[in-house]
LUMVO-210020 format. One line per field, with one value per residue (C-alpha): residue number from 1; x, y, z; residue in three letters. Coordinates in nm, 4 decimals, decimal comma. Each point is the difference from the previous one (the first is absolute). Layout:
<sites>
i: NUM | ... $
px: X | ... $
py: Y | ... $
pz: Z | ... $
aa: ALA | ... $
</sites>
This chain:
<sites>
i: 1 | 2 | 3 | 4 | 5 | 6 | 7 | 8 | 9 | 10 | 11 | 12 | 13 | 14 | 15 | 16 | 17 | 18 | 19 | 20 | 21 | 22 | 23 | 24 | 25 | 26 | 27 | 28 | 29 | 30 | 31 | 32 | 33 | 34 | 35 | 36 | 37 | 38 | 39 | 40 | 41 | 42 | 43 | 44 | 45 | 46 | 47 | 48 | 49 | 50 | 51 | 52 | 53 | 54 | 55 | 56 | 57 | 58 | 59 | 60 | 61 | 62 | 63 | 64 | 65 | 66 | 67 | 68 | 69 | 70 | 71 | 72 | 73 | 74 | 75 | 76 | 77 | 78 | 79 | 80 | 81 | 82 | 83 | 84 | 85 | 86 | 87 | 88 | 89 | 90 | 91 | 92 | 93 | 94 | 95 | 96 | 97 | 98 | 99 | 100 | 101 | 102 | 103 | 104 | 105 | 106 | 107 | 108 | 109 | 110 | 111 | 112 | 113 | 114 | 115 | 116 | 117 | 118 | 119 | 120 | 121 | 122 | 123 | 124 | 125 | 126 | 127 | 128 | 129 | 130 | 131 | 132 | 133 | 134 $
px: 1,3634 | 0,2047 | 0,1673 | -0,2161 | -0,3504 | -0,2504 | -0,1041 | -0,4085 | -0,0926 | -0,2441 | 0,0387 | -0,1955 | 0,2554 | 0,2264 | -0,2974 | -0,0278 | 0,3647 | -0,0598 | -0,2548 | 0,2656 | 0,1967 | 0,0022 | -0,3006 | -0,0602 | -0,3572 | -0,0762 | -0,3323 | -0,0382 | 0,1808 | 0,2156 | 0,3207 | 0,1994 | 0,3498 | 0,1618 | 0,3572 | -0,0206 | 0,3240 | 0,1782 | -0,3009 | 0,0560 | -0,3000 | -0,3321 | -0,3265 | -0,3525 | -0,4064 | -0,2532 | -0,3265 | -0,2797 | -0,3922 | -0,0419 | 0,1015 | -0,2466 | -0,1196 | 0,2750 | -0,0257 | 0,1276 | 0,2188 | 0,1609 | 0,0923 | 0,1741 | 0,1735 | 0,1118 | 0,0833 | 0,2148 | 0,1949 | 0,0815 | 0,1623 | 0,1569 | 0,1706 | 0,0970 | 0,1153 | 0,1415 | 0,3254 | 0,1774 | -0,1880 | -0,0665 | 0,1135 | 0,2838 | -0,0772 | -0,2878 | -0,4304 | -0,2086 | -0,3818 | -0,2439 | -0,3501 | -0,2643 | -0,2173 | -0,3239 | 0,0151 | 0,3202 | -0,0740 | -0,2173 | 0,3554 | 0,1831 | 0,2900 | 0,2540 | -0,0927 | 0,0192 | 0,3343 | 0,1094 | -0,1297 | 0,1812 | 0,3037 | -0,0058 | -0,0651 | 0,2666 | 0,2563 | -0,2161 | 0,0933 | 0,3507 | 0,0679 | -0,1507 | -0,2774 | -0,3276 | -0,2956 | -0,1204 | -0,1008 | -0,3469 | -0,1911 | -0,0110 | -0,4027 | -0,2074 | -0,3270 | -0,2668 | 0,2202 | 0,0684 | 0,3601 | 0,1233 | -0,1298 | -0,2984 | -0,4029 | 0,1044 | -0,1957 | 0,1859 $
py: -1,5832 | 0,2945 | 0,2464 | 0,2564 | -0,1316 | 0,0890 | -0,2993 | -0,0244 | 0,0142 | -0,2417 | -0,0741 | 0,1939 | 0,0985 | 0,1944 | 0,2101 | 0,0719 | 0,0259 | 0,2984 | 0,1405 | 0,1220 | 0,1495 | 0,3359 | 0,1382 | 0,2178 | 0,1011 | 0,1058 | 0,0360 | -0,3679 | -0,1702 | -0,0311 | -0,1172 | -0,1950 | -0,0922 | -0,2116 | -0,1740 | -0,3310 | -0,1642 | -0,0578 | -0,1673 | 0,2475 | 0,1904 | -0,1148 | 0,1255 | -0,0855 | 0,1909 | 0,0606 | 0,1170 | -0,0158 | -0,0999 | 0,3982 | 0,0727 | -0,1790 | -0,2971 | -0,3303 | 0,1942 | 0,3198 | -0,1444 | -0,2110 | 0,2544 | 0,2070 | -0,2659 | -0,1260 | 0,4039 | -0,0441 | -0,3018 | 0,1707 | 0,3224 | -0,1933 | -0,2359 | 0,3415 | 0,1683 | -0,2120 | -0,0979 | 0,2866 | 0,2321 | -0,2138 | -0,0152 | -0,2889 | -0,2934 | 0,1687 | -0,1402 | 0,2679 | 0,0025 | 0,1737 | 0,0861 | 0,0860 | 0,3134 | 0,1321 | 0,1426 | -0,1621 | -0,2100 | 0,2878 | 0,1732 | -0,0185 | -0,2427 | 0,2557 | 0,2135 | -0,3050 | -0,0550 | 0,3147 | -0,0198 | -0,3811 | 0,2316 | 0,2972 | -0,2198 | -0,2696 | 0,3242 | 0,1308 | -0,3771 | -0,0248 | 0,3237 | -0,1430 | 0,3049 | -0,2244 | 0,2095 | -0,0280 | -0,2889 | -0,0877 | 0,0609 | -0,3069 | 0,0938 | -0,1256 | 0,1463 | -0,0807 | -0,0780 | 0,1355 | 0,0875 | -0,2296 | 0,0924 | 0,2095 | -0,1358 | -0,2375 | 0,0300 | 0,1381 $
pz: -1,0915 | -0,0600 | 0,2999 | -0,1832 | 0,0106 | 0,2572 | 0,2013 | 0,0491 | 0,3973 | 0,1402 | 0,3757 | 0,2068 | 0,2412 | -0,2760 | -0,0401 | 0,3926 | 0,0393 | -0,3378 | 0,2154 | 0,2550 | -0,3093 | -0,1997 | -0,0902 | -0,3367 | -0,0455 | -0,3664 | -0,1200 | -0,1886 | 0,2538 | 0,3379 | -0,0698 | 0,3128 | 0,0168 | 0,2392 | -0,0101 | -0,0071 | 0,1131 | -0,3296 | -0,1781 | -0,3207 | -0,1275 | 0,0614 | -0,0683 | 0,1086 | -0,0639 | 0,2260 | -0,0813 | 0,1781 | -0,0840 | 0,1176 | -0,3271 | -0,1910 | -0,1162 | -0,1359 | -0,3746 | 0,1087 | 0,2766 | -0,2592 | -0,2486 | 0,2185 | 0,1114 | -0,3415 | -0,0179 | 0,2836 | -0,0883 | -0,3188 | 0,1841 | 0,2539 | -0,3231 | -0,1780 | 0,2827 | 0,3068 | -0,2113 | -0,0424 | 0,2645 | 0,2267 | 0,3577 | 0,0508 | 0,2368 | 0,0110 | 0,0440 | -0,1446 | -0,0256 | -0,1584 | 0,1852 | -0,2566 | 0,1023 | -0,1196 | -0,3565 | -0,0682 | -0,2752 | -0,1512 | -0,0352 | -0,3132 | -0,0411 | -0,0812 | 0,3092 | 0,2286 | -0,1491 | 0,0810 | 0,3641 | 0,0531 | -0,1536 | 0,2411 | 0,2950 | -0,0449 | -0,0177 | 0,3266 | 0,1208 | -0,0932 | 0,1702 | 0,3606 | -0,0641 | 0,1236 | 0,0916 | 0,4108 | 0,1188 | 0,0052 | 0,3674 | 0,2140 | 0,0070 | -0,2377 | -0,1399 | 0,2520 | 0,2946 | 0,2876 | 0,1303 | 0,2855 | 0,3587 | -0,1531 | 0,0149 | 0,2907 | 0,3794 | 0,3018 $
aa: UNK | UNK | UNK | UNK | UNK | UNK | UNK | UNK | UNK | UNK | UNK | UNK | UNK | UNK | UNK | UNK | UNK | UNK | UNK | UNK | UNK | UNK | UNK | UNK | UNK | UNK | UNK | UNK | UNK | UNK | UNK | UNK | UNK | UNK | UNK | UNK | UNK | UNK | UNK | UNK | UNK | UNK | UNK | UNK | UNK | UNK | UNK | UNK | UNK | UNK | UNK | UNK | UNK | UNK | UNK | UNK | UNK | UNK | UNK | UNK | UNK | UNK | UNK | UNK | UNK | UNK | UNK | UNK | UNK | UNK | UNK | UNK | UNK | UNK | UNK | UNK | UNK | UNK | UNK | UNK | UNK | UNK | UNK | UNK | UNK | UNK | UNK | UNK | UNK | UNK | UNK | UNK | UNK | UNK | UNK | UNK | UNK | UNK | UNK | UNK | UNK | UNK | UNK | UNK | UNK | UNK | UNK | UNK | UNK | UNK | UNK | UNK | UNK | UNK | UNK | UNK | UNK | UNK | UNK | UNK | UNK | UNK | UNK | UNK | UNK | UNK | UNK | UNK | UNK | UNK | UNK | UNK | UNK | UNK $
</sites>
């Protein structure tokens, strides 16, 4: 395998451990990146059944895998995870403006510019301590 190649993720944990990464939101995708201890580049998709059904969630993953190939060698963050989330309307999105998106946020990435994080409340929950009884 060469030094160059992006290695495919597959445990679990690496994508928890990206969770606690950088986060670029774009509007195909969220883009994480984590180090990962000296394990070279790695890469690994998410997409959820929100998005649709196994057709649509399949394409955009094959649409994924096919950035992340293009891209991750030479822009790509060294000993580096990164994942891609799918969102809503992102495989709808043409391939040349997702490529420009995976573009503009590996240089947001490289740079250490992530966007917020997310808020530790989810949608329909209640922060900690509230909707208890005295």
């Amino acid at each position: 395998m060469s030094p160059d190649k992006p290695i495919i993720l597959t445990r679990r944990a690496d994508f928890l451990a990206a969770n606690r990464g950088l986060r670029v939101a774009r509007r195909g995708f969220v883009l994480l990146a984590h180090p990962n201890e000296g394990k070279g580049k790695r890469y690994g998709i998410t997409v959820t059944k929100k998005i649709g059904n196994a057709v649509v969630r399949n394409r955009m993953k094959r649409r994924f895998r096919e950035l992340l190939r293009d891209a991750l060698p030479e822009q790509g963050l060294p000993d580096h995870d990164h994942i891609l989330i799918g969102r809503e309307g992102g495989v709808e999105r043409d391939f040349g403006d997702l490529r420009q998106e995976l573009e503009r946020a590996l240089e947001k990435a490289t740079s250490g510019q992530g966007d917020p994080p997310r808020s530790r409340t989810g949608r329909g929950r209640k922060p900690k301590g509230q909707g208890q009884r005295k």
